[in-house]
C-alpha positions in Angstrom: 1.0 -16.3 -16.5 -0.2 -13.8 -14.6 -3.8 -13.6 -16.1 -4.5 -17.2 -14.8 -4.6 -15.6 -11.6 -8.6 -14.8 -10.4 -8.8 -12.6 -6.6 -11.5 -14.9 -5.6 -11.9 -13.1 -2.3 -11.3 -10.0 0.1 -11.9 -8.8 3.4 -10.6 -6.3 5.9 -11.3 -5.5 9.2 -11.8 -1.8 10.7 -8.5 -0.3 11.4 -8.0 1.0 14.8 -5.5 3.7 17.1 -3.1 1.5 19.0 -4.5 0.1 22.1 -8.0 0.2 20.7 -8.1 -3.2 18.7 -8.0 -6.7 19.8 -5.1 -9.1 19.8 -3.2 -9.4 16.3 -4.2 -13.4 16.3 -8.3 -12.0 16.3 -7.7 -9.6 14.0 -5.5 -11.7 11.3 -8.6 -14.6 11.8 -11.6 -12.8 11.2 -9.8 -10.5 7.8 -9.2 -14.3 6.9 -12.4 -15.5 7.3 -13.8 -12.6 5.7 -11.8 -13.3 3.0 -13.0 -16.8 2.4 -16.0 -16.2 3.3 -16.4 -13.4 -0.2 -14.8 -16.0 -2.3 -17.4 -18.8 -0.8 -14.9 -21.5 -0.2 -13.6 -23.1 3.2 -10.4 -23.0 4.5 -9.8 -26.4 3.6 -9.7 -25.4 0.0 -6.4 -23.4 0.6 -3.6 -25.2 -0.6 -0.8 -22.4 0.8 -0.7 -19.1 3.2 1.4 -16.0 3.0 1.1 -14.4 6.1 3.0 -10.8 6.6 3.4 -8.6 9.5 6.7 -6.4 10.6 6.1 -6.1 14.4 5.6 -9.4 16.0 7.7 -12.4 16.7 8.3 -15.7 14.5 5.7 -17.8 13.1 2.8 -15.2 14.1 1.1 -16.3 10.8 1.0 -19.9 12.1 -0.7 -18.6 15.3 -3.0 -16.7 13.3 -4.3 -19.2 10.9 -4.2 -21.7 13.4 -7.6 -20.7 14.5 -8.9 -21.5 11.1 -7.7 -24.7 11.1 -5.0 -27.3 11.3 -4.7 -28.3 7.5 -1.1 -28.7 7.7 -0.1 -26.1 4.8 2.8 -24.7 4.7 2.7 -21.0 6.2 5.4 -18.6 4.6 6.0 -15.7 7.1 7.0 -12.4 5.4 8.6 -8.7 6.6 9.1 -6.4 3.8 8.7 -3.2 6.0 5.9 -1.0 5.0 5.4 -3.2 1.7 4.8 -6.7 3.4 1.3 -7.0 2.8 1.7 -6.4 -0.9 4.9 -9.0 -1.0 2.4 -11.7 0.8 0.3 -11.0 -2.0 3.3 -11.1 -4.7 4.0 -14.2 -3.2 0.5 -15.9 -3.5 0.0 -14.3 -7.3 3.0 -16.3 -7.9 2.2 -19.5 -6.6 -0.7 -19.6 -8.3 0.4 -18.6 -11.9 3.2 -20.9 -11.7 0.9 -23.8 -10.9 2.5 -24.8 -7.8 -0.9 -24.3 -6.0 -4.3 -23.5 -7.2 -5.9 -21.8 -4.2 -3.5 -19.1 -2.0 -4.4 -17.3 0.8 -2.6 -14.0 1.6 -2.9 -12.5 5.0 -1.8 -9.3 6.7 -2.0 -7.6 10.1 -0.2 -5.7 12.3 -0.6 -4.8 16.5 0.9 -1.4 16.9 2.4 0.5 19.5 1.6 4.4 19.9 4.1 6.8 18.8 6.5 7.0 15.8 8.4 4.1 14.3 11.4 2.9 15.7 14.3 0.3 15.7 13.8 -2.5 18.2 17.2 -4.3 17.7 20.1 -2.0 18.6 22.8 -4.2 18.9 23.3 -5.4 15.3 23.4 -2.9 12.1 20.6 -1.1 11.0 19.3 -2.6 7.5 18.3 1.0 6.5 22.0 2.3 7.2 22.8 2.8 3.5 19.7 5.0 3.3 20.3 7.1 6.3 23.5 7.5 5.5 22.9 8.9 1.9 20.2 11.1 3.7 22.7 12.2 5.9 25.1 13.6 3.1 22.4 15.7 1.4 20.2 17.1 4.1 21.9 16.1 7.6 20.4 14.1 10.4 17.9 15.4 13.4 17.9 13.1 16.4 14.7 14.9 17.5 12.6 13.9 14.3 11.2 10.4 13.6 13.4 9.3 10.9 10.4 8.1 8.2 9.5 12.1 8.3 12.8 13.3 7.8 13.4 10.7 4.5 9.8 11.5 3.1 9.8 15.0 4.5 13.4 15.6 2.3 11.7 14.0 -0.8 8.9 16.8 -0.9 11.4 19.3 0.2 13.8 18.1 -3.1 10.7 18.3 -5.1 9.4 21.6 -3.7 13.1 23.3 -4.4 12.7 21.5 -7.8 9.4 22.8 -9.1 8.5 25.2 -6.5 5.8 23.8 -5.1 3.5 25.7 -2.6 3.0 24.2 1.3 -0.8 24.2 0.4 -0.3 21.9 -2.2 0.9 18.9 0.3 -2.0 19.9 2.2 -4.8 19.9 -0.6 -3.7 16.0 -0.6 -4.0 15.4 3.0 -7.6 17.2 2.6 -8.5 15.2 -0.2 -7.9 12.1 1.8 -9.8 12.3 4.6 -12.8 13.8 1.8 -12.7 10.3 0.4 -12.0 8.5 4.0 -15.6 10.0 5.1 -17.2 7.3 3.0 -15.3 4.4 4.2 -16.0 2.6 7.2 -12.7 0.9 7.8 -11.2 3.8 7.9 -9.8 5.6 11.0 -10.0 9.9 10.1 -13.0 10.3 8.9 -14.3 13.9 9.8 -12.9 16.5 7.2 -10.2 18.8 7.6 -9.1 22.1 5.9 -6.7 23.2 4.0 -6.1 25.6 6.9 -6.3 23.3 9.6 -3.1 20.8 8.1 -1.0 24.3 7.5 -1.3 25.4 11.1 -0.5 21.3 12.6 2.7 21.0 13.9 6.0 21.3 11.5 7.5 18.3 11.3 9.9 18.1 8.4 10.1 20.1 4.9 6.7 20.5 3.9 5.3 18.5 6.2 3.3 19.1 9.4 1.4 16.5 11.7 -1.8 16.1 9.4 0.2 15.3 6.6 1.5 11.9 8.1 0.1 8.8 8.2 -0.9 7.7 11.9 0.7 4.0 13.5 -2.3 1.9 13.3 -3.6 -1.8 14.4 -5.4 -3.8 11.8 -5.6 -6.9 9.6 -6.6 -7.3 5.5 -6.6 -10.7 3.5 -7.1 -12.1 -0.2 -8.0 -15.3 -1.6 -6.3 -15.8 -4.9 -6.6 -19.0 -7.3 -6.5 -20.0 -10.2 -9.3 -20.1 -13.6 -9.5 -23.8 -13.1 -10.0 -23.8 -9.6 -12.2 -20.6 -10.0 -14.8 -22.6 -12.5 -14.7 -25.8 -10.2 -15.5 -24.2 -6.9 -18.3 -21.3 -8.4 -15.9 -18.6 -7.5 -18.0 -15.7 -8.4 -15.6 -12.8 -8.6 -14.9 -10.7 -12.1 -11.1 -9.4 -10.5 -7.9 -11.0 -12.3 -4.4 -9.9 -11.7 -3.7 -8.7 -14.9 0.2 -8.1 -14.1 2.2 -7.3 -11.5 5.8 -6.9 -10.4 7.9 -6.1 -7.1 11.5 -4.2 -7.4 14.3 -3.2 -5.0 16.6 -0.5 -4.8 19.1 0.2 -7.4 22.7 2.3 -7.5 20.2 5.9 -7.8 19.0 5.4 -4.9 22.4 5.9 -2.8 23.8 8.3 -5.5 26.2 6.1 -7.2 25.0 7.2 -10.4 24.9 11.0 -10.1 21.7 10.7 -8.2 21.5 13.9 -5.4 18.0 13.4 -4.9 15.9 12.6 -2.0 12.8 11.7 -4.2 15.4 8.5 -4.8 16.1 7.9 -1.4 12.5 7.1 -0.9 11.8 4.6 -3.9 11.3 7.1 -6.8 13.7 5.3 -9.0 11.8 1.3 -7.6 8.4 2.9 -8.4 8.8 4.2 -11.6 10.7 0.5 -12.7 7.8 -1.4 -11.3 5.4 0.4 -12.8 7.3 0.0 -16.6 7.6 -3.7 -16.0 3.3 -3.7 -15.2 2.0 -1.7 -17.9 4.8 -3.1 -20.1 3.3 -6.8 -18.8 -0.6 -5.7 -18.9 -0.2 -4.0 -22.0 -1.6 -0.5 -21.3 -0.3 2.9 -20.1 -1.4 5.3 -16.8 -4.3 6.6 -19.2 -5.8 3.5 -19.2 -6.0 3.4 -15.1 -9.2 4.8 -13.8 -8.7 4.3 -9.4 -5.1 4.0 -7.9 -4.8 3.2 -4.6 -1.2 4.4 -3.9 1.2 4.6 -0.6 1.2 7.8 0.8 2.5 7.5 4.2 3.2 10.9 3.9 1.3 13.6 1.5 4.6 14.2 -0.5 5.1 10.9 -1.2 1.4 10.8 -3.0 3.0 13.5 -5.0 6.2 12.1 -6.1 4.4 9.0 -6.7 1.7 10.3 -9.2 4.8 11.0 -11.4 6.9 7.8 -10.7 3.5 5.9 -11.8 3.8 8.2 -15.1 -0.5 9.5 -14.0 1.5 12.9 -14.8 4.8 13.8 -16.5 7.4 14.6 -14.0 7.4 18.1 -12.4 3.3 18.4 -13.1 2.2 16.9 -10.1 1.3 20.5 -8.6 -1.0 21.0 -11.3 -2.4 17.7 -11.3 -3.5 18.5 -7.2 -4.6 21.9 -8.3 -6.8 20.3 -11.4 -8.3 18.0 -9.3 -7.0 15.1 -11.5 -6.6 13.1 -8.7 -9.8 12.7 -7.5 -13.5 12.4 -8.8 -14.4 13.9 -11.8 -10.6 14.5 -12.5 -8.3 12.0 -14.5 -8.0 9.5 -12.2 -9.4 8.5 -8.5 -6.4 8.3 -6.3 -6.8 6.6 -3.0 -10.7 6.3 -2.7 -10.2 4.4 0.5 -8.5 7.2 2.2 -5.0 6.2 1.9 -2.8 5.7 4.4 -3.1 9.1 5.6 -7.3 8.8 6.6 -7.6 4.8 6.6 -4.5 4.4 8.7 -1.5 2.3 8.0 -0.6 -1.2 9.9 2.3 -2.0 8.5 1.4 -5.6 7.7 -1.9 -4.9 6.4 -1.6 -2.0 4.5 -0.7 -3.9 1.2 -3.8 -6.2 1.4 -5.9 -3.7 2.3 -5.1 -1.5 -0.6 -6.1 -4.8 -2.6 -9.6 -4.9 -0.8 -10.4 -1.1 -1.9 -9.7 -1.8 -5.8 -11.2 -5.3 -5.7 -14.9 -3.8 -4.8 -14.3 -1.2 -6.8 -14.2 -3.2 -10.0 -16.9 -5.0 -8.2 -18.9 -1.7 -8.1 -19.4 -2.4 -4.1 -17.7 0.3 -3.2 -20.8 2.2 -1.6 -20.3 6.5 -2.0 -16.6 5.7 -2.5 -17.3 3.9 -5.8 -15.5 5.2 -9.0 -17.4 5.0 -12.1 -17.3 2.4 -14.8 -13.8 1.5 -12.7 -12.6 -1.8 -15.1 -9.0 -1.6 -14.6 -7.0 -0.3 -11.2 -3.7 0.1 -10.1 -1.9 -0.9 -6.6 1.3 0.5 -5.5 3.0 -0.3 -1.9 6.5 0.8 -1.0 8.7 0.2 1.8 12.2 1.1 2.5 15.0 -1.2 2.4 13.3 -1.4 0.4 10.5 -3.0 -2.0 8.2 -1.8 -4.0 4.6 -3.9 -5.5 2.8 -2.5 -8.4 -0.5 -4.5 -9.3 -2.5 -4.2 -12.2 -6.0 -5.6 -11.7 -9.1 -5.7 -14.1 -12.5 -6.4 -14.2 -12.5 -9.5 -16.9 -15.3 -9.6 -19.2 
């Protein structure tokens, strides 16, 4: 079903440090009117409206898209952690392709607070218990570090002790990013860094210092899907089709009730590697076939877990896929032209959506001095703990 499905439009605003952007209702309208104003078609046409976001309080989307209009559609409201934006869009894919609705809108944004994440509600259980509590057993707990770092941190640890990976390979990726952030406006780090200069950041966990994790960040990202039909009727210009996707949660490996010891599975390995199966089993092509990935590296070891979960490289190659340079231009694959999470900045809400922006002009070829070459087919993969993971397979139809 999936290739009924036609991204008619995109648009993103420019992410911002917290306390630098406007109010999460101005951002969320003008991503969506950006949105609909790429695919040409009013907001009348939209016959449904995913709207996700993680910090904010109920029926935000309504307030959001109110400004657009009053159509009376219904307005799904959506919290998937650091995957929400790319469940909104799961969501809308699968409207459409079912049929239920030929024109979709999915939004997300996010209005950030400064400083690490955190739990606002302590007086009920914490969803993320059965993850903190497997991290607990295998490398301890430190009340001092933000948690996200010590989870992601033990992951590139685990894969370090594995493989023995150097510190300056975590950093060549956090280098690379803001390399490819310079060309993109939207982004928030755009002046380069060295190698040197992410070493000698503060430690904050395992390999990780303070360059080599992704900053809180304020920011909203949309997408128009709908369907062929509708597409033809309304002029829809745009070449982008979802050509599969598929969304997973956690299973027994990730909380060691298989054997599993492993960090890397604490953080999604395991949900990565079974959405990206279902995707190229679905679209009918392997990693080879991928030419741009835009991929969720919150941190700079989970870019290097994830080039393996995504099969780009066989498992326990990823240092020499850094050191080859296969993960950027002139290598095997583009990874992250945007600037990832790491460079273009990561609102929770948004990030999934934005991701979808980046590859959508890249098979476009509007991608300016980011664009890949001869990019026809691209791959999407969001993760969030408690967890979800989206992988999209998009291509350029003919």
């Amino acid at each position: 079903m999936a290739d009924k499905v036609r991204v008619a439009g995109v648009g993103m605003i420019p992410f911002s440090k917290p306390g630098r952007s406007a109010s999460y209702p101005v951002m969320a309208e003008d991503a969506a009117r950006a949105a609909l104003d790429d695919a040409g078609i009013p907001y009348e046409a939209v016959q449904q409206a995913y709207a996700g976001y993680v910090y904010g309080d109920s029926t935000a989307g309504q307030s959001a898209l109110y400004s657009l209009g009053l159509s009376g559609i219904p307005v799904v409201n959506v919290n998937n952690n650091c995957a929400t934006g790319s469940s909104a869009l799961w969501l809308a894919r699968q409207a459409v392709a079912s049929g239920a609705a030929d024109c979709v809108l999915a939004l997300g944004f996010e209005q950030m607070r400064p400083g690490a994440l955190g739990r606002i509600w302590d007086d009920r259980p914490d969803p993320l218990h059965r993850f903190l509590d497997r991290m607990t057993e295998l490398q301890g707990f430190d009340d001092r570090i933000p948690v996200a770092a010590q989870l992601f941190g033990g992951a590139g640890a685990a894969y370090a002790d594995t493989y023995g990976t150097a510190p300056a390979t975590f950093a060549k990726i956090a280098v690379k990013a803001r390399r490819h952030a310079a060309g993109n406006p939207y982004a928030v780090f755009r002046t380069p860094i060295t190698e040197d200069e992410v070493l000698a950041s503060p430690p904050i966990y395992g390999p990780l210092t303070r360059l080599q994790c992704c900053p809180p960040t304020c920011g909203a990202a949309a997408a128009v899907l709908c369907s062929q039909d509708f597409a033809r009727r309304h002029g829809v210009r745009s070449p982008v089709v979802i050509r599969a996707q598929a969304m997973t949660s956690d299973s027994p490996t990730s909380f060691g009730t298989s054997g599993s010891t492993d960090m890397m599975r604490v953080v999604g390995y395991d949900m990565t590697r079974e959405a990206a199966r279902q995707v190229y089993e679905a679209g009918g092509c392997g990693p080879e076939d991928i030419g741009v990935v835009e991929l969720h590296d919150c941190f700079t070891a989970n870019e290097l877990i994830t080039y393996e979960a995504l099969g780009l490289t066989p498992e326990g190659t990823g240092e020499k896929f850094v050191l080859d340079g296969d993960n950027t231009y002139g290598g095997q694959v583009v990874v992250n032209p945007s600037g990832g999470l790491l460079s273009k900045g990561h609102p929770l809400g948004a990030t999934g959506l934005a991701q979808c922006a980046e590859l959508v002009w890249q098979l476009r070829g509007q991608a300016g001095s980011r664009q890949v070459e001869d990019a026809t087919t691209a791959l999407q993969h969001n993760i969030g703990l408690g967890g979800a993971c989206v992988v999209t397979l998009y291509e350029k139809a003919l």
